[in-house]
PDB file of the backbone (N, CA, C, O) and the ligand in Angstrom, with CONECT records:
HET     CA  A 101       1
ATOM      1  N   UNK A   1       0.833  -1.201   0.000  1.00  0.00           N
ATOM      2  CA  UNK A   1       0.000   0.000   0.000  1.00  0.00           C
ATOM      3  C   UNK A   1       0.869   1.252   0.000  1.00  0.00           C
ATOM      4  O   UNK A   1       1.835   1.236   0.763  1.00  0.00           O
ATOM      5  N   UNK A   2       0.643   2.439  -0.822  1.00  0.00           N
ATOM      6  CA  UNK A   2       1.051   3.608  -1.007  1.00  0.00           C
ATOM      7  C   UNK A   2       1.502   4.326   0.388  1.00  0.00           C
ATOM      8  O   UNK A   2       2.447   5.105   0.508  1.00  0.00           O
ATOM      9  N   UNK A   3       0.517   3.838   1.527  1.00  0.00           N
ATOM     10  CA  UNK A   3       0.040   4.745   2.658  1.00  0.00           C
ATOM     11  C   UNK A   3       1.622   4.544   3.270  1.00  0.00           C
ATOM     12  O   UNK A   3       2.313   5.538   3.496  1.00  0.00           O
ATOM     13  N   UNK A   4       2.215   2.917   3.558  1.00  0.00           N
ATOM     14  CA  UNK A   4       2.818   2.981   4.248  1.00  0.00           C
ATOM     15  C   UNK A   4       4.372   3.724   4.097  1.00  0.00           C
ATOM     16  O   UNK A   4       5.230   3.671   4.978  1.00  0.00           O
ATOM     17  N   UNK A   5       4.504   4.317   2.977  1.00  0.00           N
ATOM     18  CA  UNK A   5       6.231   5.147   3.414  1.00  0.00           C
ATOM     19  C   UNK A   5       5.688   6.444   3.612  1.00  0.00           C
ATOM     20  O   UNK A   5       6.651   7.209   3.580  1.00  0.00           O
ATOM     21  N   UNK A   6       4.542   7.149   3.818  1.00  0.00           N
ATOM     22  CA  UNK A   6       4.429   8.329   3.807  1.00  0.00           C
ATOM     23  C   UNK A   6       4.176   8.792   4.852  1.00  0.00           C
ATOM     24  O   UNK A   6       4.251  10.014   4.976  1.00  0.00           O
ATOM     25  N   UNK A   7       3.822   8.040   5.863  1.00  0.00           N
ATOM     26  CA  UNK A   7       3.040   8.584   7.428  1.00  0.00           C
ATOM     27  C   UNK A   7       3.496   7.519   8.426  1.00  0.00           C
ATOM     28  O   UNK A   7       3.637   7.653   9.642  1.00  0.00           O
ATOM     29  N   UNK A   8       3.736   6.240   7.540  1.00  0.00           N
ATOM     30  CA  UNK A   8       3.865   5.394   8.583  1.00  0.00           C
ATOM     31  C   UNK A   8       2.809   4.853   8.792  1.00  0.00           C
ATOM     32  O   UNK A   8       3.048   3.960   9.605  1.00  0.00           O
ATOM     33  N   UNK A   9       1.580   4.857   8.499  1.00  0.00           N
ATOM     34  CA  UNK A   9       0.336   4.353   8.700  1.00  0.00           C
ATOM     35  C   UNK A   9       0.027   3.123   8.202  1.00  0.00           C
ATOM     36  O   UNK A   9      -0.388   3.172   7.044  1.00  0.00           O
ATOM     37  N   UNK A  10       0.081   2.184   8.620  1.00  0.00           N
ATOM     38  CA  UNK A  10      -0.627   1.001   7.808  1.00  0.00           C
ATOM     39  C   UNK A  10      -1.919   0.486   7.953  1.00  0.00           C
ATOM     40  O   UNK A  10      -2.669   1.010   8.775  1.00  0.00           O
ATOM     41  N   UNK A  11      -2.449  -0.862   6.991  1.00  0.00           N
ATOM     42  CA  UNK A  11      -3.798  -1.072   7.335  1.00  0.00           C
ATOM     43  C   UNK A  11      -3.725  -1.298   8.861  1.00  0.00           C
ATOM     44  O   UNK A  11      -4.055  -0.509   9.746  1.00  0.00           O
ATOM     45  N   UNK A  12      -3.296  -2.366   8.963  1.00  0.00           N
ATOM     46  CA  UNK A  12      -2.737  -3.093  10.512  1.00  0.00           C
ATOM     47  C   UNK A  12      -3.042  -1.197  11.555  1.00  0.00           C
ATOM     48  O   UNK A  12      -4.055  -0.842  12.157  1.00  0.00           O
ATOM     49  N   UNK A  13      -2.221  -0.721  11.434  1.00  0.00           N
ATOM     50  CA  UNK A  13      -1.576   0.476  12.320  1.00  0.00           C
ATOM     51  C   UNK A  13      -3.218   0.639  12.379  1.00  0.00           C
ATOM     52  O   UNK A  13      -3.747   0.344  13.451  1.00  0.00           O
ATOM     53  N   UNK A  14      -4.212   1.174  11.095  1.00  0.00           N
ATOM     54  CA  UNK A  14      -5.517   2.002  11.463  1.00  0.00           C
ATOM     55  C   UNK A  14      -6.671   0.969  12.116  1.00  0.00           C
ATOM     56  O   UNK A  14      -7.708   1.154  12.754  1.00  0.00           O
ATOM     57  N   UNK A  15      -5.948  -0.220  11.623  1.00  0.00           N
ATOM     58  CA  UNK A  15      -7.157  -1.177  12.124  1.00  0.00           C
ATOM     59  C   UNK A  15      -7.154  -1.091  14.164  1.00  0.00           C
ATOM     60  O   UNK A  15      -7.951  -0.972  15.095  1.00  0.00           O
ATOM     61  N   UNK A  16      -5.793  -1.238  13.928  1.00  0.00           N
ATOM     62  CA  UNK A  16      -5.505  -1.032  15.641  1.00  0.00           C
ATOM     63  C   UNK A  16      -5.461  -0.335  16.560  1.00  0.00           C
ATOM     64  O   UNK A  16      -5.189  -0.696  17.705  1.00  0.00           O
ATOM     65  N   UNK A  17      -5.802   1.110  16.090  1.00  0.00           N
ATOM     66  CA  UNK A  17      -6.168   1.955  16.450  1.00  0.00           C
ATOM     67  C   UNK A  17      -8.022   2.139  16.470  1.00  0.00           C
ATOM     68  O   UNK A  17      -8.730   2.481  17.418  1.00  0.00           O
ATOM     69  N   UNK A  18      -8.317   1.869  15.434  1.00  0.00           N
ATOM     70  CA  UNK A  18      -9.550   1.938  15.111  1.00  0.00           C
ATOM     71  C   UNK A  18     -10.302   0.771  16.369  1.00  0.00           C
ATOM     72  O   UNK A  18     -11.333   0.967  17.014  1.00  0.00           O
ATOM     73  N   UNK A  19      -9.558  -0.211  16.408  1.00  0.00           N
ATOM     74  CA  UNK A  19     -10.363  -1.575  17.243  1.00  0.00           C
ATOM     75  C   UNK A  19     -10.015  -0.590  19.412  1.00  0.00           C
ATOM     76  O   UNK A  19     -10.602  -0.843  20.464  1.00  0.00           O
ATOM     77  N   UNK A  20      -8.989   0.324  19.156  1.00  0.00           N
ATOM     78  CA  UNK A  20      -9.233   0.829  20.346  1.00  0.00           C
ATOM     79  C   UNK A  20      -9.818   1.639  20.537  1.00  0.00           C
ATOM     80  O   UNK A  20     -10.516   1.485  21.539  1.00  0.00           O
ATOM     81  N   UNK A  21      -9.976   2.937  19.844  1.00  0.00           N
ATOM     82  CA  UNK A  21     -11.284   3.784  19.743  1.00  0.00           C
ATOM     83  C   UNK A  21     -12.323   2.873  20.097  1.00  0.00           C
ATOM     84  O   UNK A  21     -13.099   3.571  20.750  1.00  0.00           O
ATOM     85  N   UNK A  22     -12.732   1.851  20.050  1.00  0.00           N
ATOM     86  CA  UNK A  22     -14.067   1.311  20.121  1.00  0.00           C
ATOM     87  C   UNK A  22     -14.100   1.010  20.878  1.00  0.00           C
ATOM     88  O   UNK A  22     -13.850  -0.196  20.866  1.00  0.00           O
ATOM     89  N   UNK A  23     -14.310   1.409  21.883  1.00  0.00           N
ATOM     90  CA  UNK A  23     -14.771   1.677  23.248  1.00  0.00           C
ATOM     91  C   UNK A  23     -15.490   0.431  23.980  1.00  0.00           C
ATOM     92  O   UNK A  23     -15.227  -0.360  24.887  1.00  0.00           O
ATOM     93  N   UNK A  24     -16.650   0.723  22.991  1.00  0.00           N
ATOM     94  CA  UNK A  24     -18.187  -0.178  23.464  1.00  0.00           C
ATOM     95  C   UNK A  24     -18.135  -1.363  22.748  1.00  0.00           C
ATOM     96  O   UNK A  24     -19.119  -2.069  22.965  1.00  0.00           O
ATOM     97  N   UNK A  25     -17.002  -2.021  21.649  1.00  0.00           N
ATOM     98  CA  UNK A  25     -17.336  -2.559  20.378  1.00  0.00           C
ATOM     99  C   UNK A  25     -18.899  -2.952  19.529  1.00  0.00           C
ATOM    100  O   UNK A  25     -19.563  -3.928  19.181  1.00  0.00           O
ATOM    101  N   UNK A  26     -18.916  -1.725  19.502  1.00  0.00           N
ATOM    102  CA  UNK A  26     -20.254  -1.743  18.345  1.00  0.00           C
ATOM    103  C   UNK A  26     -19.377  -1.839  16.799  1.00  0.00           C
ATOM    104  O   UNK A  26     -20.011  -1.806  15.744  1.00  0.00           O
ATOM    105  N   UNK A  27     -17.941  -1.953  16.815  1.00  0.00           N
ATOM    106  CA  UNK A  27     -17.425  -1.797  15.351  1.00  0.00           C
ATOM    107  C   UNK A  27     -17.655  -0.589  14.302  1.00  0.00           C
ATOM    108  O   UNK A  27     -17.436  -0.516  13.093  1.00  0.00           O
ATOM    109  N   UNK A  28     -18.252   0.450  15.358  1.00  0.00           N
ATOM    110  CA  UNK A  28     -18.321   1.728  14.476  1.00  0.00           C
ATOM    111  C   UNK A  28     -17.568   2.706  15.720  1.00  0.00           C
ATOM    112  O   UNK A  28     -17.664   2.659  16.947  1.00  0.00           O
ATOM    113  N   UNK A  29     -16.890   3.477  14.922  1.00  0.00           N
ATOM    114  CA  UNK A  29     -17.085   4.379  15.907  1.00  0.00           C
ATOM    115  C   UNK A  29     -18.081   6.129  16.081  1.00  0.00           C
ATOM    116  O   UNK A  29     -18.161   6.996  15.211  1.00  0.00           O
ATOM    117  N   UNK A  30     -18.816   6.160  17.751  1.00  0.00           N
ATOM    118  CA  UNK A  30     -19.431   7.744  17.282  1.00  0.00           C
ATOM    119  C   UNK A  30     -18.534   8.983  17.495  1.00  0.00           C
ATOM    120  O   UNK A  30     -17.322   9.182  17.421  1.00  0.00           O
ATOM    121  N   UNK A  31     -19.482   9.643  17.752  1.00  0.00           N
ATOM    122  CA  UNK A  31     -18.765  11.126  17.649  1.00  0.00           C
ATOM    123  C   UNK A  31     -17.855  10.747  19.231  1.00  0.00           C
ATOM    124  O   UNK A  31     -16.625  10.695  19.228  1.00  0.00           O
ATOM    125  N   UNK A  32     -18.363  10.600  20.015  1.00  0.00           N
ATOM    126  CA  UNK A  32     -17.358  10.212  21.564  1.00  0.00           C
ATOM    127  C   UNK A  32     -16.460   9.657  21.281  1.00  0.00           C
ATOM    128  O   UNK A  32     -15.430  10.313  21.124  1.00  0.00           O
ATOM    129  N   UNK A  33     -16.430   8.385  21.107  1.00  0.00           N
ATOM    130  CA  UNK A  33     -15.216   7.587  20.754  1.00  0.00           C
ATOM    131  C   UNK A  33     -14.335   7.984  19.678  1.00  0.00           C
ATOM    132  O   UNK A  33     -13.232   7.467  19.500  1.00  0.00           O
ATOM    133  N   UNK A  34     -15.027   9.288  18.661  1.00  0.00           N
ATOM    134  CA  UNK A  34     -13.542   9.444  17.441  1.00  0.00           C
ATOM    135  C   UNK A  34     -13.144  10.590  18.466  1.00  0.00           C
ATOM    136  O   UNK A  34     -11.964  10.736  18.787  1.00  0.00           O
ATOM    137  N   UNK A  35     -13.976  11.260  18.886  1.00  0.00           N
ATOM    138  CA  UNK A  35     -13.635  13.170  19.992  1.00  0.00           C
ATOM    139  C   UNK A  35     -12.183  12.037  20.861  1.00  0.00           C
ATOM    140  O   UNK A  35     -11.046  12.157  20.405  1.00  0.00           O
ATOM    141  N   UNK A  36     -12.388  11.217  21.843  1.00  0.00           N
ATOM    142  CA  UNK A  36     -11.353  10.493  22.319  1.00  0.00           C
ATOM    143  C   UNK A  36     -10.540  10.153  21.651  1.00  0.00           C
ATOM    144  O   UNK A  36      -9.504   9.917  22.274  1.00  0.00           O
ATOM    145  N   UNK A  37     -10.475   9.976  20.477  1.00  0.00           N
ATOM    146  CA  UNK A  37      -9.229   9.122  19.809  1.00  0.00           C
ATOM    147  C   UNK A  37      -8.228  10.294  18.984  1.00  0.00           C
ATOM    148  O   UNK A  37      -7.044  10.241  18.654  1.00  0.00           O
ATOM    149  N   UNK A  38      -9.228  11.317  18.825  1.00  0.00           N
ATOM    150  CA  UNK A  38      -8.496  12.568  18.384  1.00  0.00           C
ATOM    151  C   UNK A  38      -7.620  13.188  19.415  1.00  0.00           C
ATOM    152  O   UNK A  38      -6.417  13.314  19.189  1.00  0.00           O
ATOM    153  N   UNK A  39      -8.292  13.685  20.825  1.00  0.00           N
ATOM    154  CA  UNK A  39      -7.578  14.293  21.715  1.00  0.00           C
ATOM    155  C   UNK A  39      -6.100  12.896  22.122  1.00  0.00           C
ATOM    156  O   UNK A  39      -4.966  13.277  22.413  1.00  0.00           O
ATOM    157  N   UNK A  40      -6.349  11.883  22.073  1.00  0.00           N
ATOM    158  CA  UNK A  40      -5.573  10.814  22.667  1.00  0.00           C
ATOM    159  C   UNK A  40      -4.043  11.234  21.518  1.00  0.00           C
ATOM    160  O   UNK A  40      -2.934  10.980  21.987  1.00  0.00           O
ATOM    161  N   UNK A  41      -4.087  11.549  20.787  1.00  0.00           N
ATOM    162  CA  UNK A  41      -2.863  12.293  19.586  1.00  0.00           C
ATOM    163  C   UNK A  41      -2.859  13.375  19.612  1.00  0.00           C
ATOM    164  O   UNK A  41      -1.759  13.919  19.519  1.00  0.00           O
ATOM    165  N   UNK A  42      -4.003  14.169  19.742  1.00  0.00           N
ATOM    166  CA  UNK A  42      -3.532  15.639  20.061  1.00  0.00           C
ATOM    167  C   UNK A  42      -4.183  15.907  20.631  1.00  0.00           C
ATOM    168  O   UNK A  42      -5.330  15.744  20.215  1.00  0.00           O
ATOM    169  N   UNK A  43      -3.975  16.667  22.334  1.00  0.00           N
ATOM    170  CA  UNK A  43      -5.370  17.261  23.498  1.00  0.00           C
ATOM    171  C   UNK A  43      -5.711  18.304  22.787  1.00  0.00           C
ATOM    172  O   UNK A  43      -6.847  18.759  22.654  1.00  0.00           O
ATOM    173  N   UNK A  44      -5.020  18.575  22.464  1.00  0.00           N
ATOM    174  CA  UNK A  44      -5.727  20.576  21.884  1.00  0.00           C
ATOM    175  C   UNK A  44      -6.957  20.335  20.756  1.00  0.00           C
ATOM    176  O   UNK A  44      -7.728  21.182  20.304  1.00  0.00           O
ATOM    177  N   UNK A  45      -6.889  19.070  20.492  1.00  0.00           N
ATOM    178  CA  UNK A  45      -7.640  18.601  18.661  1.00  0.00           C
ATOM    179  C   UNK A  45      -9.182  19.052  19.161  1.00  0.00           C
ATOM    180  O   UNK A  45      -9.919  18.659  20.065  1.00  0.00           O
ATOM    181  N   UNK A  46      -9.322  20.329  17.857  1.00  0.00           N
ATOM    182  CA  UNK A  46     -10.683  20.839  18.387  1.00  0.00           C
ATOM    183  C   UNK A  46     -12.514  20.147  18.219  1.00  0.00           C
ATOM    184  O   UNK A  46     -13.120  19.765  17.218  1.00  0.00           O
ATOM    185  N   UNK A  47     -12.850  20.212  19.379  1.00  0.00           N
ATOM    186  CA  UNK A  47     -14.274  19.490  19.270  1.00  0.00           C
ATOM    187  C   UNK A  47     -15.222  19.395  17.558  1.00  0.00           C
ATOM    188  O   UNK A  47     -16.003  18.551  17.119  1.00  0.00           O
ATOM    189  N   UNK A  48     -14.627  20.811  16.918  1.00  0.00           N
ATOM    190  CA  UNK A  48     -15.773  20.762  16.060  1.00  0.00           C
ATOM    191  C   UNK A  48     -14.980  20.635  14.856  1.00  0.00           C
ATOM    192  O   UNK A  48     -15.478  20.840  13.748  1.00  0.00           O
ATOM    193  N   UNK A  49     -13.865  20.334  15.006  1.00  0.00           N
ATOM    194  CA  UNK A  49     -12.653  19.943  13.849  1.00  0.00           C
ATOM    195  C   UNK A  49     -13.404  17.974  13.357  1.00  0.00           C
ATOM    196  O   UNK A  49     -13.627  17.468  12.257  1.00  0.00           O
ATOM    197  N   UNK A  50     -13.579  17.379  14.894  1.00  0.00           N
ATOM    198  CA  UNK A  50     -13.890  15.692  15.087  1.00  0.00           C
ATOM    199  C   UNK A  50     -15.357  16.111  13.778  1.00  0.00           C
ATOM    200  O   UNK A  50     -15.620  15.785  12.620  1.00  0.00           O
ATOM    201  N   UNK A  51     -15.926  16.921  14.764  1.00  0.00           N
ATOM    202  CA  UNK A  51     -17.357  17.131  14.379  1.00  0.00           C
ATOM    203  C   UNK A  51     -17.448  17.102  12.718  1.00  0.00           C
ATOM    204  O   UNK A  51     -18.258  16.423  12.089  1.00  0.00           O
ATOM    205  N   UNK A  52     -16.409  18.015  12.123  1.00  0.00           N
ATOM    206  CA  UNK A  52     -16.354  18.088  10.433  1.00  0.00           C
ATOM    207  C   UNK A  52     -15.574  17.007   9.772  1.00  0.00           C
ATOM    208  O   UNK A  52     -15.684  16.696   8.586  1.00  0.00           O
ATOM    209  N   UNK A  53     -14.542  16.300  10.899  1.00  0.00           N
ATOM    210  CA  UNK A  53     -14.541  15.050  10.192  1.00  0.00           C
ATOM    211  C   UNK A  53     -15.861  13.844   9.790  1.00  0.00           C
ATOM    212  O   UNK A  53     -16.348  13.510   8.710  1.00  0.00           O
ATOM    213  N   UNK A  54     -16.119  13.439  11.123  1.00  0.00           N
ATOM    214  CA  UNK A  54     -17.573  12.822  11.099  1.00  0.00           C
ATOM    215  C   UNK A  54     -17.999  12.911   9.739  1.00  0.00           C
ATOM    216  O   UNK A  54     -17.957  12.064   8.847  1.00  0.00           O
ATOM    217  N   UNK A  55     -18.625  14.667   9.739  1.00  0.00           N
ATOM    218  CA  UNK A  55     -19.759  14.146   8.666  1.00  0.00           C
ATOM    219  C   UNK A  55     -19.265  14.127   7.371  1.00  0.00           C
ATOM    220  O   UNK A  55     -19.885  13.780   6.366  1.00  0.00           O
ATOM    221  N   UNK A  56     -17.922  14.584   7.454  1.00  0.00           N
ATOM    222  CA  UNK A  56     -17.195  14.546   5.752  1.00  0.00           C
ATOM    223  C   UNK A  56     -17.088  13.155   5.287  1.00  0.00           C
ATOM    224  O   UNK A  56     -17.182  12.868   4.093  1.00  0.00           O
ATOM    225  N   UNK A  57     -16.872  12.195   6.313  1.00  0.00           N
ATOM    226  CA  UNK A  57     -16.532  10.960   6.213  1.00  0.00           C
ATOM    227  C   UNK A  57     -17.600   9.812   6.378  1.00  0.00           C
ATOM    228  O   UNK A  57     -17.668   8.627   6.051  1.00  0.00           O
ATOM    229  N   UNK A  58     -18.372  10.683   7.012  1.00  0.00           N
ATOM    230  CA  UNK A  58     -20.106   9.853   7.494  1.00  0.00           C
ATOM    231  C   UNK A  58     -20.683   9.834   6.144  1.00  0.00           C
ATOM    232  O   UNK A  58     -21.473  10.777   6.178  1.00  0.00           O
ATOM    233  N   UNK A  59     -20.763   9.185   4.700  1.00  0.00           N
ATOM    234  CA  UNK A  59     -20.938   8.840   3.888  1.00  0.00           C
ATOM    235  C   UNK A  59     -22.523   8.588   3.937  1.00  0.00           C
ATOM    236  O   UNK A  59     -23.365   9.445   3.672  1.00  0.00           O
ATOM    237  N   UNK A  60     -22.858   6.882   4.433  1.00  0.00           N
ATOM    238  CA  UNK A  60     -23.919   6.993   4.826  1.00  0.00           C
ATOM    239  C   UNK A  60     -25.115   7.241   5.547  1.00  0.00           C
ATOM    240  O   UNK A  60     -26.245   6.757   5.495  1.00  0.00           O
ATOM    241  N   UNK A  61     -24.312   8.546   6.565  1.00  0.00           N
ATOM    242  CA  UNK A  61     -25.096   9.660   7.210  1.00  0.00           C
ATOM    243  C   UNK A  61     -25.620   8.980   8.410  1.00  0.00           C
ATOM    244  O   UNK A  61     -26.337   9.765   9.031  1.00  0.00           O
ATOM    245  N   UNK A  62     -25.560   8.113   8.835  1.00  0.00           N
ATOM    246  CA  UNK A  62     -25.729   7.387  10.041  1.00  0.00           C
ATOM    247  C   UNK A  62     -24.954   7.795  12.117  1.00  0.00           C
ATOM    248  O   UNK A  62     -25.237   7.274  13.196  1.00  0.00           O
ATOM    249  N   UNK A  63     -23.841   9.070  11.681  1.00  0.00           N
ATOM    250  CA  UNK A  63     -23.623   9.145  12.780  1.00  0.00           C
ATOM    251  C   UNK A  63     -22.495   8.654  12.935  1.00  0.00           C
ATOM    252  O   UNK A  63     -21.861   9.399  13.682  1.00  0.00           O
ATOM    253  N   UNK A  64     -21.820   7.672  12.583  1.00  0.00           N
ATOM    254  CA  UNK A  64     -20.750   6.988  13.037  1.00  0.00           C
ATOM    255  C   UNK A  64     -19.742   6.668  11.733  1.00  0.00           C
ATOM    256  O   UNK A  64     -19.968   6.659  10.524  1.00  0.00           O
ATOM    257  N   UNK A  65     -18.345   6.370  12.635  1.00  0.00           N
ATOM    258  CA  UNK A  65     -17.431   6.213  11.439  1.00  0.00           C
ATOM    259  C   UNK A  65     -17.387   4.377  11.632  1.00  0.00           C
ATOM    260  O   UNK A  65     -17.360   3.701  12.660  1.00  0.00           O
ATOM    261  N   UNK A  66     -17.394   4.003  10.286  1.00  0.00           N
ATOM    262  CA  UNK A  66     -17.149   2.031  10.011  1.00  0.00           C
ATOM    263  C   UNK A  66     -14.875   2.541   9.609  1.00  0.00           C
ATOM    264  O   UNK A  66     -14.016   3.405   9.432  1.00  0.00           O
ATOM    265  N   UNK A  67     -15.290   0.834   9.740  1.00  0.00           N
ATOM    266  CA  UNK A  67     -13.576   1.266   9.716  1.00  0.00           C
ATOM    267  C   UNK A  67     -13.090   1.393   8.216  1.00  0.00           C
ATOM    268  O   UNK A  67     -11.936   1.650   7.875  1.00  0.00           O
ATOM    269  N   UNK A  68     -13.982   1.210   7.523  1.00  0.00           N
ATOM    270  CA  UNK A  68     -13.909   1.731   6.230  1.00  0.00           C
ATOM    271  C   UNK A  68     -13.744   2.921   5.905  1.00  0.00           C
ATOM    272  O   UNK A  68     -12.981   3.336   5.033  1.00  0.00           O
ATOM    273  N   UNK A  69     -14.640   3.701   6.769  1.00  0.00           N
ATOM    274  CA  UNK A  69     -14.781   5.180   6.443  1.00  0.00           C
ATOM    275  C   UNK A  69     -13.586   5.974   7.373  1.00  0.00           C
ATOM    276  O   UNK A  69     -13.140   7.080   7.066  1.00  0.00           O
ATOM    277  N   UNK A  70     -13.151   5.184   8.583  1.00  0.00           N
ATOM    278  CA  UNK A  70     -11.572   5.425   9.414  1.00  0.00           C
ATOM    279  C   UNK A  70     -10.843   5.566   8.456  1.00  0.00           C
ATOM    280  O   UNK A  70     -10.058   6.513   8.397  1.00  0.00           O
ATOM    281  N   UNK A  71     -10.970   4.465   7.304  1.00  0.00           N
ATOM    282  CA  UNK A  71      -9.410   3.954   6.820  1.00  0.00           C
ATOM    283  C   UNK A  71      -9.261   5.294   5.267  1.00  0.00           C
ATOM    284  O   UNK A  71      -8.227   5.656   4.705  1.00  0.00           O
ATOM    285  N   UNK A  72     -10.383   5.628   5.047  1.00  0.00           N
ATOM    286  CA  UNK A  72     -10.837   6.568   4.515  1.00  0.00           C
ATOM    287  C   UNK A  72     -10.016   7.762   4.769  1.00  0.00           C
ATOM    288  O   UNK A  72      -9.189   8.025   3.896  1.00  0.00           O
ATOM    289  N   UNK A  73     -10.061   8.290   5.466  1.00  0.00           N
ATOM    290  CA  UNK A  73     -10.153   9.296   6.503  1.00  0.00           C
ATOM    291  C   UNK A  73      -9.009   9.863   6.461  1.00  0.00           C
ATOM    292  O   UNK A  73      -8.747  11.003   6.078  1.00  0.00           O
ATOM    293  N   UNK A  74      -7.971   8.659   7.058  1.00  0.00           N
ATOM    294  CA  UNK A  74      -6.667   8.836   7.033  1.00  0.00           C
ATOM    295  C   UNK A  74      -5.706   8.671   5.546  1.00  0.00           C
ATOM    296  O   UNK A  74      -4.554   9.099   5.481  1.00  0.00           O
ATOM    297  N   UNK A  75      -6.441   7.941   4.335  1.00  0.00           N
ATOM    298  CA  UNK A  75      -5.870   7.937   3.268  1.00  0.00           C
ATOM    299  C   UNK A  75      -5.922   9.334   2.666  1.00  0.00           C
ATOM    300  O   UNK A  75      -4.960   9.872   2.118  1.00  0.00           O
ATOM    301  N   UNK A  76      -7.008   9.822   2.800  1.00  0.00           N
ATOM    302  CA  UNK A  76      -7.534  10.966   2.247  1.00  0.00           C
ATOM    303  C   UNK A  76      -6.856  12.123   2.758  1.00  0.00           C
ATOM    304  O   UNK A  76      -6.637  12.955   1.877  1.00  0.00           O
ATOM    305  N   UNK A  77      -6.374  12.501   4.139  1.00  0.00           N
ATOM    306  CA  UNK A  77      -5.644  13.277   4.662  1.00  0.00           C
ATOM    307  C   UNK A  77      -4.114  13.188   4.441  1.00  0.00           C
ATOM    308  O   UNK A  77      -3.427  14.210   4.417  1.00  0.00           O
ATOM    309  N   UNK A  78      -3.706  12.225   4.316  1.00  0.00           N
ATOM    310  CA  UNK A  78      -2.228  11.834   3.892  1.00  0.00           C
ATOM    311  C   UNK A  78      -1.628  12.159   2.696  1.00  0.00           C
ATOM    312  O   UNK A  78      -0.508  12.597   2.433  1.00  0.00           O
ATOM    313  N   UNK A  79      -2.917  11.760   1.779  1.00  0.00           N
ATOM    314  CA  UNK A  79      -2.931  12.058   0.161  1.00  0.00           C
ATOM    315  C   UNK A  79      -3.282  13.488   0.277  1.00  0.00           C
ATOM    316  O   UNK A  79      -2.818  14.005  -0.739  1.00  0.00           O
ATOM    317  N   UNK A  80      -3.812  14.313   0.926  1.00  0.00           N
ATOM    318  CA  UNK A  80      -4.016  15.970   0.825  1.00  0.00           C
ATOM    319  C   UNK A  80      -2.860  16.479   1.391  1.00  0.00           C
ATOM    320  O   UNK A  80      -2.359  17.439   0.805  1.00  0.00           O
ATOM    321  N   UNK A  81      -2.075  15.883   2.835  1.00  0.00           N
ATOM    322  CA  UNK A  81      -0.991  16.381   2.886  1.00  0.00           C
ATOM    323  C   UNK A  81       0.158  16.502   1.896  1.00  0.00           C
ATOM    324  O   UNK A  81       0.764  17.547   1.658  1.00  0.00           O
ATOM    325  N   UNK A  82       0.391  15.290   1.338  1.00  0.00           N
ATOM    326  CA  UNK A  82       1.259  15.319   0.198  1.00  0.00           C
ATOM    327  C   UNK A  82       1.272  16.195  -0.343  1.00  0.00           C
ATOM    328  O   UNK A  82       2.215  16.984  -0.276  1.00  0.00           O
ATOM    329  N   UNK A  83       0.406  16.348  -0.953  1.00  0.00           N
ATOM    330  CA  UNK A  83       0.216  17.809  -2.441  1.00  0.00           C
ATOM    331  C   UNK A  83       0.716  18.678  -1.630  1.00  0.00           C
ATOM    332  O   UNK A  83       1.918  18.897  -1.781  1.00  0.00           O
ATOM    333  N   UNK A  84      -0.187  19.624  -0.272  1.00  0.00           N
ATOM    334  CA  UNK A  84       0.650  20.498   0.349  1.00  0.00           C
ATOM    335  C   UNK A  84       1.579  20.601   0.820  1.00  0.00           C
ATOM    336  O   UNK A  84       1.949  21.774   0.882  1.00  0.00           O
ATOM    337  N   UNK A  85       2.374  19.740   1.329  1.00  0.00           N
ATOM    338  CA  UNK A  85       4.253  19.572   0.725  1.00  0.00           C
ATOM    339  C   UNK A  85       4.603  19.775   0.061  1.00  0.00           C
ATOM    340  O   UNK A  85       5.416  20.700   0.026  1.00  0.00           O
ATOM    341  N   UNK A  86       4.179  18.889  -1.262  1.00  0.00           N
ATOM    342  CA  UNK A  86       4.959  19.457  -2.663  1.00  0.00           C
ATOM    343  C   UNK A  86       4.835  21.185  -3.262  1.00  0.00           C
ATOM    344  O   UNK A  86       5.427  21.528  -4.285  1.00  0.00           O
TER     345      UNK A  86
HETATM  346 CA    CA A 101     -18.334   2.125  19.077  1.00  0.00          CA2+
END
């Protein structure tokens, strides 16, 4: 996968992160459990920053992130960082 020389991120890395965010294991995570998993990497990470991830990534509008839409998330930000590097 592309992901892994650029961030360091792998599937493995988001899956394992993703399976600890999940708090309750419902296998999704909500707005609580991503708000926790954000501050847990950065405390300062702002409430309504989680909030515009959510719904950018909340696809099928349900409220919660699948680890699909996690794995999403972080490809999509990695691949936007890039460009703004270059
Ligand atoms: Ca959950």
């Amino acid at each position: 996968m592309s992901l892994d020389n650029k961030r360091g991120f792998t599937s493995e890395d988001l899956e394992a992160a993703f399976d600890q965010a999940d708090t309750d294991r419902t296998g999704t995570l909500n707005l609580e459990e991503l708000t926790a998993l954000f501050k847990a990497m950065d405390p300062d990470f702002p409430e309504n920053d989680v909030q515009a991830f959510l719904k950018y990534i909340d696809l099928d509008e349900d409220g919660r992130m699948s680890l699909n839409e996690f794995k999403l998330l972080f490809r999509s930000c990695s691949a936007e960082e890039g460009k703004i590097l270059k």
